[in-house]
Backbone bond lengths (Angstrom), bond angles and torsions (degrees), N, CA, C in turn:
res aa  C-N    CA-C-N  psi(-1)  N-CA   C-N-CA  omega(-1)  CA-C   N-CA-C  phi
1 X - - - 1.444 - - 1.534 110.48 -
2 X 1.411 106.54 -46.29 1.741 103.31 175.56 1.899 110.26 -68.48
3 X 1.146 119.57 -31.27 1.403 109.80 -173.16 1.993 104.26 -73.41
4 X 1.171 106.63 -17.22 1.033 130.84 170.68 1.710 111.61 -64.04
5 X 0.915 109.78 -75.99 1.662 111.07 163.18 1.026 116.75 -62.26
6 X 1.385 147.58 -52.60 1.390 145.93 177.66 1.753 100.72 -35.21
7 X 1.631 105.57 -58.04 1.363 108.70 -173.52 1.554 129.89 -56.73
8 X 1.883 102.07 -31.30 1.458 97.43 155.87 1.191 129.92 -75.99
9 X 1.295 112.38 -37.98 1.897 118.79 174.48 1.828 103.96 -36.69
10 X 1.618 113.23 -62.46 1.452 122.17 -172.60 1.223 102.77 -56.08
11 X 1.665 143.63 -35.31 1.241 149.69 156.21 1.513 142.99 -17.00
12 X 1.499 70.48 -69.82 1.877 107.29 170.32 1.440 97.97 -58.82
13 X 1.593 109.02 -66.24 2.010 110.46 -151.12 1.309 72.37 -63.87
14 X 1.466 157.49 -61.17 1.110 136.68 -110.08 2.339 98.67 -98.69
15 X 0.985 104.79 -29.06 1.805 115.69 163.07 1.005 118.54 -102.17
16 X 1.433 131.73 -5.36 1.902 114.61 -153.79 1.571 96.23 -61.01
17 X 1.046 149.94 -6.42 1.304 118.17 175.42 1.030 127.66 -61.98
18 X 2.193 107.10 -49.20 1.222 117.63 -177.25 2.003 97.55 -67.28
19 X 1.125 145.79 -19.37 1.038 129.21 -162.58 1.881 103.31 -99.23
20 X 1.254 101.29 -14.51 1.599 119.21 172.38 2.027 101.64 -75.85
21 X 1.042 132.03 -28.49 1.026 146.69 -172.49 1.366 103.23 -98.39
22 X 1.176 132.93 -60.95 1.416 116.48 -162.29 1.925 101.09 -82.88
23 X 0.970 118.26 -7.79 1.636 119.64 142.73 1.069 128.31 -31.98
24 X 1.816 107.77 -75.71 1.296 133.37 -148.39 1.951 77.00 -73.73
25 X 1.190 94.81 -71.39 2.088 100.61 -179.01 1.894 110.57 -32.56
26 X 1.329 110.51 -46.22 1.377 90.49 -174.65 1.482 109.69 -89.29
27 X 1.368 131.85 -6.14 1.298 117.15 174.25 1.580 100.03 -103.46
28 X 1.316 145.08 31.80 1.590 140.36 157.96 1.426 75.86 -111.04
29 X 1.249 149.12 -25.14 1.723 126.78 -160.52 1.974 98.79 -72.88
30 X 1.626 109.53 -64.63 1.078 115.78 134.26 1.695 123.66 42.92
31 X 1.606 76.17 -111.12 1.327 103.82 -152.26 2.202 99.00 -86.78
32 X 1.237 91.42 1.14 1.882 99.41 161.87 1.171 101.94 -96.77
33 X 1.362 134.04 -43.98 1.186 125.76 172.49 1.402 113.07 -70.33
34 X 1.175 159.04 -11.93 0.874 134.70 130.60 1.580 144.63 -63.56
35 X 1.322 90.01 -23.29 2.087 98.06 161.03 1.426 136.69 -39.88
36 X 1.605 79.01 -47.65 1.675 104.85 170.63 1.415 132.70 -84.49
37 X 1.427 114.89 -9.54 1.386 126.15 168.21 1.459 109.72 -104.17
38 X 1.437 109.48 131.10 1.886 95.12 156.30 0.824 112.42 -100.07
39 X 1.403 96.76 137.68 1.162 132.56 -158.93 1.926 113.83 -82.64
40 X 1.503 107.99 -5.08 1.806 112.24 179.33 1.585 94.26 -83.80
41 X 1.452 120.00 -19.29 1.797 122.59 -153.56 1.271 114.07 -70.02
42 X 1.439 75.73 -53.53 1.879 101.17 -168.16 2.216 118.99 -141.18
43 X 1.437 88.05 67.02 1.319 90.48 -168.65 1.856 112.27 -71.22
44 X 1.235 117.09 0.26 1.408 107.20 179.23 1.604 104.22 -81.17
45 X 1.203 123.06 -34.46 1.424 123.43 156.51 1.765 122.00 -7.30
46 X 1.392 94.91 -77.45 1.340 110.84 169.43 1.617 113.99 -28.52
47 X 1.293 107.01 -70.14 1.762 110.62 -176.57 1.284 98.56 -43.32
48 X 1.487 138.81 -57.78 0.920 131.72 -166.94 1.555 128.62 -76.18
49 X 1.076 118.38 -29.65 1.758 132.80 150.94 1.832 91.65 -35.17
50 X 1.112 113.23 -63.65 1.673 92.42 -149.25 1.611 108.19 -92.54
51 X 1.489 116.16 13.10 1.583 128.76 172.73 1.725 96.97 -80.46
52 X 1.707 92.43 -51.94 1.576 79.79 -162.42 2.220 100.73 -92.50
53 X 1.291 105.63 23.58 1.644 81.46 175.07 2.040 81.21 -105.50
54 X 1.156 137.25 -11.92 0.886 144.78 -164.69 1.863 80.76 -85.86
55 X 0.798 168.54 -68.73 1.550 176.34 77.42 1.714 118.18 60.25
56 X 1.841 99.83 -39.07 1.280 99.09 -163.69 2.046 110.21 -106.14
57 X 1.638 84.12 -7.36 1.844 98.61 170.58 1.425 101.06 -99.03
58 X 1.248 150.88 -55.32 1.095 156.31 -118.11 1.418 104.64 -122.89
59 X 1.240 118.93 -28.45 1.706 127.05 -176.95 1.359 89.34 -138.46
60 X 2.133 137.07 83.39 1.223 111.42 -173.57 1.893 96.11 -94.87
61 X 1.111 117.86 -6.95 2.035 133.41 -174.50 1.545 97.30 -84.81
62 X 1.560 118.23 -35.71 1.880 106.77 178.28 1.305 120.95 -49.24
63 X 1.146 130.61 146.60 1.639 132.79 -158.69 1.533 88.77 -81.47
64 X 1.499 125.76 -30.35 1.364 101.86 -161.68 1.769 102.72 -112.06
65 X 1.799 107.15 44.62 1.632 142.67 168.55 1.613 101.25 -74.97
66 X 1.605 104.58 -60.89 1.439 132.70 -147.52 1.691 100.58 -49.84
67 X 1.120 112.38 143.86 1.872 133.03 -174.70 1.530 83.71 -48.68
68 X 1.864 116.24 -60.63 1.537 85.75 -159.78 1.820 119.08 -104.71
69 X 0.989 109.74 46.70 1.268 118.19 162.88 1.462 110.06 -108.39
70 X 1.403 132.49 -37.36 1.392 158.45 -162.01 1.871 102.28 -72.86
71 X 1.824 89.99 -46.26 1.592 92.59 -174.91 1.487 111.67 -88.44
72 X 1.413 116.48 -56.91 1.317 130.68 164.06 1.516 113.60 -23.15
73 X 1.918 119.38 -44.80 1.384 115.98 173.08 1.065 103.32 -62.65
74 X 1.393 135.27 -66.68 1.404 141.67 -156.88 1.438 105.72 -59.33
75 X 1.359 108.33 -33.40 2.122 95.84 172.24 1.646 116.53 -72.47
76 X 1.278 94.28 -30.21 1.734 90.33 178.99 1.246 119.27 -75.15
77 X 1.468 130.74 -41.11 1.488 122.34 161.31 1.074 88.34 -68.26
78 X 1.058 168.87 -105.03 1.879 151.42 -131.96 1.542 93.43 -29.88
79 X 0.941 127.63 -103.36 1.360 145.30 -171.65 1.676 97.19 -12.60
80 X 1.865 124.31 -69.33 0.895 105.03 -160.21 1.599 116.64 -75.23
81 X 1.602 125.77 -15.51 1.448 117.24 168.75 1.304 107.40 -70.17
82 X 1.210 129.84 -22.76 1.560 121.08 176.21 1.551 102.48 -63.34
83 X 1.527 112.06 -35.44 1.712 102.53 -170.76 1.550 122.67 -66.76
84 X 1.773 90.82 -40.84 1.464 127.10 172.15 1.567 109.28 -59.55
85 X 1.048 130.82 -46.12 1.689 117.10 157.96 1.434 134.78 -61.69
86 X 1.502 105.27 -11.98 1.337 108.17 -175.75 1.493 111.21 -80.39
């Protein structure tokens, strides 16, 4: 367990910038995406904004990273709470 932690500690000092950065990047991505949505309309949105920015910094090589899997999800739950409110 400690060679285990030791190995992330040496990790961290040894990238924190890039991991200081893809922070700062996924929480301004965020918080634009939320500017642009209201947020009283369609609040399940939200949960899902921060699954997949949690997905698209952290796993950016996972197939379900890619622009159009990421967007394509987000239109289809769009679409279906829009149906679901009607």
């Amino acid at each position: 367990m400690e060679k285990s932690i030791s190995k992330i500690v040496k990790e961290f000092r040894r990238f924190w910038k890039n991991y200081v950065f893809q922070s700062l990047f996924a929480a301004s991505t965020i918080f634009t995406a939320l500017l642009f949505l209201n947020i009283e309309k369609r609040p399940i949105i939200i949960a899902s904004i921060g699954a997949t920015a949690f997905i698209v910094f952290a796993m950016p090589q996972n197939i379900t990273a890619k622009p159009r899997n990421a967007i394509g999800g987000h239109s289809v739950l769009a679409s279906y709470v829009d149906l679901y409110a009607l």
